[in-house]
C-alpha positions in Angstrom: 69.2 90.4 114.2 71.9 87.7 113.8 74.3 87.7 117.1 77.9 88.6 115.8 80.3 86.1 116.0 82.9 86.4 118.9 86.2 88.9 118.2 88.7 86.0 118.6 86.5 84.2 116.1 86.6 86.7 113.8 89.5 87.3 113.9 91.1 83.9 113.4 88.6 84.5 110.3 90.5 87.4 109.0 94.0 85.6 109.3 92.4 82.8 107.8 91.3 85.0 104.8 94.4 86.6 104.8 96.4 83.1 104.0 94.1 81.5 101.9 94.2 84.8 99.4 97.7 85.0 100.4 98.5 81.4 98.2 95.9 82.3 95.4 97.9 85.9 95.0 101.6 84.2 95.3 100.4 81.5 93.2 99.9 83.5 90.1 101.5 87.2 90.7 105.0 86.2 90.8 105.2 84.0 88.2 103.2 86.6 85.7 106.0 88.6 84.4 108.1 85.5 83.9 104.4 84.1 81.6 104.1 87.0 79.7 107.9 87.7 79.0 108.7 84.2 78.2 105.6 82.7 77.2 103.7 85.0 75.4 106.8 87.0 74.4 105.9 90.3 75.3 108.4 93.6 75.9 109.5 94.5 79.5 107.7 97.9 78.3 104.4 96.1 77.8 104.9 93.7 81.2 105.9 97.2 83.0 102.4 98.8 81.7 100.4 95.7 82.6 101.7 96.0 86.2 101.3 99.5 86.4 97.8 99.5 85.2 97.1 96.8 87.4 98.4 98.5 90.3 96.5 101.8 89.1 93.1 99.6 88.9 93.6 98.6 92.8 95.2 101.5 94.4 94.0 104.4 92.6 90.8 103.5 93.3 91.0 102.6 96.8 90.0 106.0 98.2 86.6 105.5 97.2 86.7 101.4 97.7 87.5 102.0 101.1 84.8 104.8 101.7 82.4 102.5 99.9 83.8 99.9 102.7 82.9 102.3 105.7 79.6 102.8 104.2 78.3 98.9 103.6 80.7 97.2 106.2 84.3 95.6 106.0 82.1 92.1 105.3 80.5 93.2 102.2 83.3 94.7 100.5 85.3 92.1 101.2 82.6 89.6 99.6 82.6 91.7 96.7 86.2 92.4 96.1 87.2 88.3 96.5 84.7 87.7 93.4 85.6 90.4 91.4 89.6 89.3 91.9 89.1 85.9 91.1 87.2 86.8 87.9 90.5 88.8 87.0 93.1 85.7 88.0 90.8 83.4 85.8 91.6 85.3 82.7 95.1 86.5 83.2 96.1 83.2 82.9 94.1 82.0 80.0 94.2 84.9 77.7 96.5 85.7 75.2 96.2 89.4 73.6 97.0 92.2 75.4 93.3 93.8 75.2 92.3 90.9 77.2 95.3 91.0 79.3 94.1 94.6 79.8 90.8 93.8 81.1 92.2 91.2 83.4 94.5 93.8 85.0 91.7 95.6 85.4 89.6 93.7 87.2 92.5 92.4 89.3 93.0 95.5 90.4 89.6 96.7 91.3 89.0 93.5 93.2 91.8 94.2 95.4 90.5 97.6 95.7 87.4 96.5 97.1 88.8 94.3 99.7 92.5 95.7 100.9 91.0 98.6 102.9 88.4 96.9 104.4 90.1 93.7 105.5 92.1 95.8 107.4 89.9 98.2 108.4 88.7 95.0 109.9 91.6 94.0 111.5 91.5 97.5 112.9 88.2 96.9 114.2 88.5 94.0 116.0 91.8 95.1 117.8 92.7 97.5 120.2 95.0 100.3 119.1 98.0 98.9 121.7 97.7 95.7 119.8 97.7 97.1 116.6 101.0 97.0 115.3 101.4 93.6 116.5 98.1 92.0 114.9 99.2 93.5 111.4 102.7 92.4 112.1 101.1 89.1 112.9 98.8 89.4 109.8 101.9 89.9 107.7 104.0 86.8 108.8 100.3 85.1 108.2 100.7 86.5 104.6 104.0 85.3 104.1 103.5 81.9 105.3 100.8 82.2 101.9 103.8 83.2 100.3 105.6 80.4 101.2 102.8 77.6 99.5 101.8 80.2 96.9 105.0 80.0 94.5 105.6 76.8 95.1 101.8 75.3 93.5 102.3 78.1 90.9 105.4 76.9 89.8 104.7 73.4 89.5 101.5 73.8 87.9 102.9 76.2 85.6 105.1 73.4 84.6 102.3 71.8 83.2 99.8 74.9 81.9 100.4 78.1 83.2 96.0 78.1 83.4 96.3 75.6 85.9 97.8 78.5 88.0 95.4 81.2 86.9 92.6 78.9 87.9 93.8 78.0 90.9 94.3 81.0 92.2 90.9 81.9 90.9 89.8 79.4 93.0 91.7 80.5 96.3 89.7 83.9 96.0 86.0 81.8 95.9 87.4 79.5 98.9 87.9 82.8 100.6 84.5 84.0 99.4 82.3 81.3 101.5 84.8 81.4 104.3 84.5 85.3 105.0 80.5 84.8 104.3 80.3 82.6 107.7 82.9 83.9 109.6 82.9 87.9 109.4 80.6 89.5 111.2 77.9 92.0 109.4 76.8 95.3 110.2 75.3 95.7 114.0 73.6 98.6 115.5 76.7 99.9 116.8 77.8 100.7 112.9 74.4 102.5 112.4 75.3 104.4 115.4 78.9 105.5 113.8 79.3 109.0 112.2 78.9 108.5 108.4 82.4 108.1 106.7 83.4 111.2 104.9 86.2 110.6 102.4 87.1 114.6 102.7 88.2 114.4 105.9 91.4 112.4 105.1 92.8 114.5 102.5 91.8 117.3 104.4 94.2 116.3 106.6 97.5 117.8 105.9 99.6 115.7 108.5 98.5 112.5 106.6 98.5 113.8 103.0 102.1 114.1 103.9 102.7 110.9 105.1 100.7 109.6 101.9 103.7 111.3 100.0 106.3 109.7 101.6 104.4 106.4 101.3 104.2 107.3 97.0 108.1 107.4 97.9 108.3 104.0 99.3 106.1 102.7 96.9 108.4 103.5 94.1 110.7 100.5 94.9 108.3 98.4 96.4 106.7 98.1 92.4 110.3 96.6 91.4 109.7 93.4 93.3 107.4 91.7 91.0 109.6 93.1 87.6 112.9 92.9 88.7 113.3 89.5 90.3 112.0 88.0 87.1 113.6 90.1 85.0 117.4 89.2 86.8 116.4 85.7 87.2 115.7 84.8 83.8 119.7 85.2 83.5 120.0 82.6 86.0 117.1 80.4 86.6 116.2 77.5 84.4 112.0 78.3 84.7 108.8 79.4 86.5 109.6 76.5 89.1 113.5 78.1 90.5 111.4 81.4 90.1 108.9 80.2 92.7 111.2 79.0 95.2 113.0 82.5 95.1 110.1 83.7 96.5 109.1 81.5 98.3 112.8 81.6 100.3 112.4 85.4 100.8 108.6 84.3 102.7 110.5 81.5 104.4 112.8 84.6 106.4 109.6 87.0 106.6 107.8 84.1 108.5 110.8 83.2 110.6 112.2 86.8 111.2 109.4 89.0 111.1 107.7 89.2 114.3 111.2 89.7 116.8 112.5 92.6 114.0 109.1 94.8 114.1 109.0 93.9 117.3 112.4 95.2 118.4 112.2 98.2 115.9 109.1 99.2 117.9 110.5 99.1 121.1 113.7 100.7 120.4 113.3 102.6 117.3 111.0 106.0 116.3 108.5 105.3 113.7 110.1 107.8 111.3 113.8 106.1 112.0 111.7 102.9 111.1 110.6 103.6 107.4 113.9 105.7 107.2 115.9 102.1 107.5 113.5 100.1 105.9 113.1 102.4 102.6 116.7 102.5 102.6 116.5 98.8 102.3 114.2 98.9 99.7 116.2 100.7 97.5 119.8 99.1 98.5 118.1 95.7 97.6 116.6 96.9 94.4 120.2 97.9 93.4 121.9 94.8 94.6 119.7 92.5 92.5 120.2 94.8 89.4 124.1 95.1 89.7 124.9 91.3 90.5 126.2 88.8 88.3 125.1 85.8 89.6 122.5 83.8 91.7 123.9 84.6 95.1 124.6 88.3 94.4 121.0 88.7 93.5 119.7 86.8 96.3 121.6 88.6 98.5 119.7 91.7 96.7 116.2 89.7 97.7 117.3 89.2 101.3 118.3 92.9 101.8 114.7 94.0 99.9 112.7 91.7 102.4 114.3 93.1 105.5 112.7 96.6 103.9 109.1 95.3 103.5 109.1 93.3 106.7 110.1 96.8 108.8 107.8 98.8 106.6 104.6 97.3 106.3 103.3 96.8 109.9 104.4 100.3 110.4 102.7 102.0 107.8 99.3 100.0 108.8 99.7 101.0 112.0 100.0 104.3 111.5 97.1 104.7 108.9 95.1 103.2 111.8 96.4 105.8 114.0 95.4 109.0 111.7 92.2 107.8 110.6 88.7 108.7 113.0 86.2 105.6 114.0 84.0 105.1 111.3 86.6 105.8 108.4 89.5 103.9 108.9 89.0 102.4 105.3 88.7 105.3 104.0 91.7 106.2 105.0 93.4 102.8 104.3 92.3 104.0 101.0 94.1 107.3 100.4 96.9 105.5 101.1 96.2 103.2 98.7 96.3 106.0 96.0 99.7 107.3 97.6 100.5 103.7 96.6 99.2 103.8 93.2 100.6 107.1 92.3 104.0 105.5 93.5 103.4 102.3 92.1 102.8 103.4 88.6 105.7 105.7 88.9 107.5 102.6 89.5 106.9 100.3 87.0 106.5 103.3 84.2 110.4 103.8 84.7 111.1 100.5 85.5 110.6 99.7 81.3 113.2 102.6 80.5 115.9 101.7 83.4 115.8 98.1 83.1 115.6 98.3 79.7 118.7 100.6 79.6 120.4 98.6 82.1 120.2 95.8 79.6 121.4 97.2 76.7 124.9 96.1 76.7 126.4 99.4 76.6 129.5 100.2 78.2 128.5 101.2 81.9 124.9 101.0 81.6 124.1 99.4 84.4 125.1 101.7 86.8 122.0 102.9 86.2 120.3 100.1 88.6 122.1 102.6 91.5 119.0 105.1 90.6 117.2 103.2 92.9 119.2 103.5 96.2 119.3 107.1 94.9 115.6 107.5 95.3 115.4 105.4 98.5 118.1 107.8 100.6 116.2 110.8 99.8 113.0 109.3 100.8 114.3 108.2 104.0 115.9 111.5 105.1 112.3 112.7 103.9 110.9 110.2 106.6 113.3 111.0 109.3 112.6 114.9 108.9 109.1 114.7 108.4 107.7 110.9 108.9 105.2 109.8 111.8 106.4 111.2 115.3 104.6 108.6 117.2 106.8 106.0 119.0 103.7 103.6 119.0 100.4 104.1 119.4 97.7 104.8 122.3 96.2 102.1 123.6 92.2 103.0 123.1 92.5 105.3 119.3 
């Protein structure tokens, strides 16, 4: 049997895999809206339902992705899920009809599916449960530094041919292929030993199908950040490239920011009060960028929406690690991928009618952009009454 590779090598594996898909997804995702709005000339309803079913592919099937991960190892799925992605980002880029565009979204999504729960029930496995929140806050500021590169390649080869970016990022997902092949370690007889994964188990738990709901909540908003940046920015950005460097500013105060704001809100701050503030942020962003009237209102919007997802995302991997037994913790990363799905459909579903309302030119129709803070305060006070109790979390779960 081959000798695993050490944790700390792994590890550095895992972050490595993280920012190399990181620049292949923020190459391409961004920038798609703007391509199929602009370029290919489709409605905001049809963009909405693309994103939707995308995000339906990935997270509504990530319950049994992530069981499937528990069964074969975090390695193979991983393997699996990279190809199947960068099969997807090939075509989106380099297709025209919207069957096509379809079957791209498709396999996009199911790709993701296969690998989101188990790289981090990875992460999860090579980390102790003290260290937790801090190797997924880590592992997000390693993201965001992918978000950084990503937009800006995407935007200047999509100055040229926007399948120069599909390609790319195609290629980002095989380059992540042969480096998770070497580096991540395979199934040893301590996995044989484990209890088999049952996917029952998590939603037979009633304390974490109600978390799951409030995640749906979150989720909600967290779908408008791919629609309604380059929805507002087409009003004032001149192309794909000012697009890019949008996002790529909002990574720019993840990466710098990040690690000292989780890591004060988990010192001071409840769980609960945590996703309380940061949905609130969500929502409040969402709004910003929808009511402003210029470039600096709406980044302003962006700013405020990035201070949500950079409190909210290491807390909600944290605690899905926390619920979930040894042996199925991507399982349970994917139940909460379906809490995402269900959320993230609801999301871009109404985002065709609100944004498409908001646009209308009628007299006060925009004031229906404050829906979203709306939705994000009673989703917080949700949190607050019934969120995760746990200040942090035991150092051996």
């Amino acid at each position: 049997m081959a000798k695993r590779p050490p944790v700390s090598f792994a590890l550095k594996v895992l972050y490595s895999d993280t920012f190399i898909m990181a620049v292949g997804f923020y190459m391409l995702v961004p920038l798609l809206a703007y391509h199929f709005l602009q370029d290919l000339t489709l409605t905001i309803a049809v963009v909405a339902a693309l994103t939707a079913l995308r995000t339906a592919a990935q997270n509504g099937m990530m319950p049994i992705a992530g069981w499937v991960a528990d069964r074969i190892n975090f390695r193979r799925a991983i393997l699996i899920g990279v190809l199947i992605r960068a099969s997807g980002f090939a075509m989106l880029g380099t297709v025209d009809s919207v069957p096509l565009l379809v079957v791209a979204s498709i396999l996009t999504g199911l790709g993701g599916a296969l690998f989101h729960p188990a790289s981090y029930s990875a992460y999860a496995a090579l980390t102790t449960g003290s260290d937790r929140i801090r190797v997924y806050s880590t592992r997000e500021v390693v993201s965001n530094v992918g978000f950084i590169v990503g937009p800006i390649i995407g935007g200047f080869l999509a100055g040229a041919d926007f399948a120069f970016v599909s390609l790319s990022a195609a290629g980002m997902f095989v380059i992540a292929f042969i480096i998770s092949a070497f580096g991540l370690p395979g199934p040893g007889e301590d996995d044989k030993a484990r209890t088999p994964p049952r996917l029952r188990v998590a939603f037979a738990d009633l304390a974490f199908v109600r978390y799951c709901a409030l995640v749906a909540g979150t989720a909600v908003l967290v779908a408008q950040f791919y629609l309604v940046i380059p929805f507002r920015a087409a009003e004032f950005t001149s192309g794909p490239s000012d697009l890019g460097f949008i996002y790529s500013g909002a990574a720019i105060v993840m990466v710098l920011t990040m690690l000292p704001l989780t890591g004060a809100a988990n010192r001071f701050l409840p769980d609960r009060v945590t996703l309380a503030g940061a949905t609130t942020c969500l929502g409040v962003g969402v709004g910003i960028m929808g009511l402003s009237t210029n470039l600096v209102g709406m980044l302003v919007g962006v700013a405020v929406f990035i201070v949500g997802q950079m409190l909210a995302q290491p807390v909600l991997n944290a605690t899905v690690s926390r619920f979930a037994p040894e042996g199925s913790v991507a399982s349970y990363f994917g139940v909460q991928g379906l809490a995402n799905a269900i959320g993230g459909v609801v999301g871009s579903s109404s985002a065709g009618v609100i944004y498409a309302r908001a646009g209308s030119g009628e007299p006060g129709a925009e004031w229906v952009w404050l829906t979203y803070p709306a939705w994000a305060v009673i989703v917080a006070v949700l949190f607050v009454a019934f969120g995760p109790r746990a200040h942090r979390m035991p150092a051996n779960t």
